[in-house]
C-alpha positions in Angstrom: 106.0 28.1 117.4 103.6 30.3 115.1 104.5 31.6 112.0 103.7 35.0 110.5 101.0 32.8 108.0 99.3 31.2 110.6 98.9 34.5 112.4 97.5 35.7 109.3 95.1 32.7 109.4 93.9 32.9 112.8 93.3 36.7 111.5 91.3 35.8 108.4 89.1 32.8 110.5 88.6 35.8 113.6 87.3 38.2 110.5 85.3 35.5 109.0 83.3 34.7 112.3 82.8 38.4 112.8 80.8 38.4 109.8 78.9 35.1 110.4 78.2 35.7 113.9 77.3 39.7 112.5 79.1 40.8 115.1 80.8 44.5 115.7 82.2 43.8 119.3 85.6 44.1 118.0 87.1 43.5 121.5 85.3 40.7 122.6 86.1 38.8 119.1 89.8 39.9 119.3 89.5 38.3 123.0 88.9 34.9 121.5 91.4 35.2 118.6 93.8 35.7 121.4 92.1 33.1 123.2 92.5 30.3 120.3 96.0 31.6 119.4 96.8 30.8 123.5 95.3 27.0 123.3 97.9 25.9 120.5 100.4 26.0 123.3 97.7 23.3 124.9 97.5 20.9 122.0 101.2 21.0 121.4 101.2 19.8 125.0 98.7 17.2 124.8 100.2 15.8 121.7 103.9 15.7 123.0 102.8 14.3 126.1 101.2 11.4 124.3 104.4 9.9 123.9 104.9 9.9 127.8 101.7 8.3 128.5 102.5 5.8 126.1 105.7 4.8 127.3 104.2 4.9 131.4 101.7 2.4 129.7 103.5 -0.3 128.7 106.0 0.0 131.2 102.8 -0.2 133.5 102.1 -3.4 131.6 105.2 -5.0 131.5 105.6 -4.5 135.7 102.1 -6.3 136.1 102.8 -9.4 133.4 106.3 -9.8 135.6 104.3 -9.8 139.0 101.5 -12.7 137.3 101.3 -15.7 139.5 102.0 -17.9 136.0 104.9 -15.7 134.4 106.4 -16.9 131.1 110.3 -16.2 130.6 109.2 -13.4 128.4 107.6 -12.1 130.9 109.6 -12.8 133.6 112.4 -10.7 131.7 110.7 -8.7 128.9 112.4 -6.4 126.4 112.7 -2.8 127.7 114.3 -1.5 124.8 111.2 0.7 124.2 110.2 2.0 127.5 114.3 2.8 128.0 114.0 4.7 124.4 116.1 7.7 125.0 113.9 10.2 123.8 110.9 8.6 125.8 113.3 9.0 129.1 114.2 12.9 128.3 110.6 13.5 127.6 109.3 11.9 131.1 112.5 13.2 133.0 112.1 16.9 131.2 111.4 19.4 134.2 109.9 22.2 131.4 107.5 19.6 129.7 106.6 18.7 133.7 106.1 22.0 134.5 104.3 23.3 131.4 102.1 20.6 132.0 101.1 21.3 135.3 100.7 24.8 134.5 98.2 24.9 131.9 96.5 22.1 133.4 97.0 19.5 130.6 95.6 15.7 132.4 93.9 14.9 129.1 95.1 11.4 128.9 94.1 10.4 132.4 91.1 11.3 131.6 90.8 9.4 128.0 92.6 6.4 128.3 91.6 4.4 125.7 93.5 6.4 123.0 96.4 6.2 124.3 95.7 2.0 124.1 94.9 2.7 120.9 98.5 4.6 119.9 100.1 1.7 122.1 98.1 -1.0 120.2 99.1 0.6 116.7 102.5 1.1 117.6 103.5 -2.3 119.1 101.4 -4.1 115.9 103.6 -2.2 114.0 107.0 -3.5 111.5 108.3 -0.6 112.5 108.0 -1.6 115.9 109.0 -5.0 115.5 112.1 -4.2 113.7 112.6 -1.7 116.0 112.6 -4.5 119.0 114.7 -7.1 116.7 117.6 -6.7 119.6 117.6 -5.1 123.3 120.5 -1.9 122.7 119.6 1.3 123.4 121.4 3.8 120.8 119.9 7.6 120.6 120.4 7.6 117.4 118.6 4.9 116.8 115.9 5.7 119.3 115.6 9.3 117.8 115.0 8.0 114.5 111.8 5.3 115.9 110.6 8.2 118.0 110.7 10.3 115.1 109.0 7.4 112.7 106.0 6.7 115.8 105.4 10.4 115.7 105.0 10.7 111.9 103.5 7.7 110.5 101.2 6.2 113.4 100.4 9.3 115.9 100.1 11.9 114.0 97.2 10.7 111.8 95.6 8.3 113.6 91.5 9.2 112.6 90.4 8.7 116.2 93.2 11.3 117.7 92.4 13.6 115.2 88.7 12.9 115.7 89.8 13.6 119.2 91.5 16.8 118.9 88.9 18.4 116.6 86.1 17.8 118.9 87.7 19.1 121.9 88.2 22.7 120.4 87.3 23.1 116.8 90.2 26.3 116.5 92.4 23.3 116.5 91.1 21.5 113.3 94.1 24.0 111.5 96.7 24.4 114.1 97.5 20.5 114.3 99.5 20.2 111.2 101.6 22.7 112.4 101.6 21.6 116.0 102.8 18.0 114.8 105.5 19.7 112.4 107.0 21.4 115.1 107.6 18.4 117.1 108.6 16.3 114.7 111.3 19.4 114.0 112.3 19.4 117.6 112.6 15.5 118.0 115.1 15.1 114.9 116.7 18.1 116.4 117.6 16.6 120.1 121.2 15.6 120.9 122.3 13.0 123.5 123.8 15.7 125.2 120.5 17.6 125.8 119.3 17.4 129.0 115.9 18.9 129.0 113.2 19.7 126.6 112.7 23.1 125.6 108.8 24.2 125.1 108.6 26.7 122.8 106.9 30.1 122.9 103.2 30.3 120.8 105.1 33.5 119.1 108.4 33.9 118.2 108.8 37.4 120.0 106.0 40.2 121.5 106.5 41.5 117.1 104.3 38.8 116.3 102.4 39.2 118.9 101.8 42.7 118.2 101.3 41.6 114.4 98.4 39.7 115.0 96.1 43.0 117.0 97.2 44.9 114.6 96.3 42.9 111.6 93.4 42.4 112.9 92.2 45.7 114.3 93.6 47.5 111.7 91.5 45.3 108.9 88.5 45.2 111.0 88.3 48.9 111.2 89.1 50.3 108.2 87.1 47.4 106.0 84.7 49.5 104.4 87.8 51.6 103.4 89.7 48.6 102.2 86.8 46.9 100.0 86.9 50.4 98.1 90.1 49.4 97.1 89.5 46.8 94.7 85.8 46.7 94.3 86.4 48.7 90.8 88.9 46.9 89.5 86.6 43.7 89.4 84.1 44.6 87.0 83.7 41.4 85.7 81.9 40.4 89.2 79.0 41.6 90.7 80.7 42.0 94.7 77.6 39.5 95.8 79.4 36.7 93.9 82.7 37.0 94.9 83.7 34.9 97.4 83.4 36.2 101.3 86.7 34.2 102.3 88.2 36.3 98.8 87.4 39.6 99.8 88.4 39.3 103.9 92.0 37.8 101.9 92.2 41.0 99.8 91.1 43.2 102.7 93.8 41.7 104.9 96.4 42.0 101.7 95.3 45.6 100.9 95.8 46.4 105.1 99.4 44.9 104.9 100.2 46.3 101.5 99.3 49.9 102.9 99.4 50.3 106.9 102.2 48.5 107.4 105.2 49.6 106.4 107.8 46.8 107.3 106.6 44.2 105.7 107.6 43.3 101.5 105.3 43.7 98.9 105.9 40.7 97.6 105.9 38.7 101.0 102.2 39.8 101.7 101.1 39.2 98.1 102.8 35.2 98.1 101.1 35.1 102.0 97.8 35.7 101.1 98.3 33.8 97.3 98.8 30.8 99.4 96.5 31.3 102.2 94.2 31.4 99.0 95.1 28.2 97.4 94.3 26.2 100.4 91.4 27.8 101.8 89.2 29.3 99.0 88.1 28.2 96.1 90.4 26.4 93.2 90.4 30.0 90.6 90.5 31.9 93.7 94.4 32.6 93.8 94.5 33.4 90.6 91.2 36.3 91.1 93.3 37.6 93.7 96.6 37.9 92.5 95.1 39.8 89.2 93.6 42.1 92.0 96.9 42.9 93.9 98.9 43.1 90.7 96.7 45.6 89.8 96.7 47.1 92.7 100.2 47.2 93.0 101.0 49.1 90.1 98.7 51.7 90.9 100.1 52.5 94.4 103.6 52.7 92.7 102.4 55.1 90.5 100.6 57.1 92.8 103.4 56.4 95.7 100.8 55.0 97.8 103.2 52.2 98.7 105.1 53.6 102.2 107.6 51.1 102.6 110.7 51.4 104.7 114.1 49.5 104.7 115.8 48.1 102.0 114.3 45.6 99.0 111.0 46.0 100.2 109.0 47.0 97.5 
């Protein structure tokens, strides 16, 4: 589920708190950067399993309006297109999502109800729903593609769930947009033939997972080292007024571009040019790719740059 720039994200807000929190117990914070890397698995679960809720809701409703001592004809037999919705059944039927469930202990909607009247509200007063329920036929296709619509346009940023989310574990506040991606990946992705749902791994394989202590421990540890690096080759800027998020980003670069080996120059420079853009300020990108360009050139000169495998450099 996690790609190599969130990793490097989680790495940067880890650093960051370190030196907020002035802080030197590197294991205790690399504990909790584990720790918060670990819980995306839980919000991908609570925000998958929102569907399910939603769909036991209103089949929950539409069992009590049948059983009403004054039953309309509606009621008496309502449309089920939605709670038979394909995807809805291989989501409430899926043995991994069960499981996964019970293992990390996810009952979050049992215990807060109300939003998951609020999703059902939002959905059902919907066009999309409406359209959606013109006619009773279940076709996965057609299913698939509502599912996929709920998810996007009505779950996914609905203010109170996010509201929600982020006051439940604030490490989540930048892990839901790319919680919600991946679902919405995997929902377009199913096939009627599928007959589970696969939960996916937080890393790819134990490389990333190896990535992220070493990124970490290796920036942490050598950062005095590191600010060396490039603190001449901003002379224009007293070090007090560059920004701290800018010079943890080109401490982090300046690990990568030297200490590890594997990984293309110009992968970590357009990595940490982005992580820039969206989490410093507006000029900042544009500071520190002047910085690693630099930088860059000097290492080739000096063959500081100790990179191995082909097109790497």
């Amino acid at each position: 589920m996690l790609n190599r720039r969130h990793i490097r994200v989680k790495v940067m807000q880890s650093v960051y708190a370190m030196h907020q929190n002035n802080s030197d117990n590197l294991e205790k914070e690399e504990k909790f950067l584990f720790y918060s890397i670990e819980n995306i698995q839980d919000l991908y679960l609570i925000m998958l399993s929102s569907l399910i809720e939603i769909q036991k809701r209103e089949e929950d409703f539409l069992d009590k309006s049948s059983k009403k001592h004054l039953v309309t004809a509606e009621e008496r037999n309502p449309n089920k297109k939605f709670i038979n919705n394909s995807v809805l059944q291989l989501l409430v039927e899926s043995n991994s999502l069960s499981m996964a469930l019970e293992n990390r202990k996810i009952n979050d909607w049992h215990l807060n109800e109300d939003y998951i009247r609020i999703l059902l509200e939002e959905i059902k007063n919907s066009d999309l729903y409406k359209t959606y329920m013109s006619n009773r036929v279940n076709n996965f296709e057609e299913d698939k593609r509502f599912i996929v619509s709920v998810f996007t346009d009505l779950i996914a940023p609905n203010e109170k769930l996010y509201e929600y989310l982020e006051d439940n574990k604030l490490t989540w506040v930048d892990d839901i947009p790319l919680v919600n991606t991946h679902i919405v990946k995997q929902l377009k992705a199913l096939k009627s033939t599928d007959e589970d749902f696969s939960i996916p791994k937080v890393y790819k394989d134990s490389e990333d997972k190896d990535f992220t202590k070493n990124l970490f421990r290796k920036t942490v540890l050598n950062e005095p080292e590191l600010s060396k690096e490039f603190i001449d080759k901003t002379p224009n800027w007293d070090s007090d007024r560059i920004a701290e998020i800018d010079t943890i980003i080109l401490k982090m670069a300046i690990c990568e571009l030297l200490k590890f080996p594997s990984i293309p120059v110009k992968v970590t420079i357009n990595e940490y040019l982005e992580i820039a853009k969206e989490y410093s300020t507006p000029k900042s990108s544009i500071f520190i790719n002047g910085i690693l360009d630099n930088l860059v050139k000097d290492y080739q000169t000096a063959n500081k740059l100790n990179k191995t495998g082909r097109g790497l450099m």
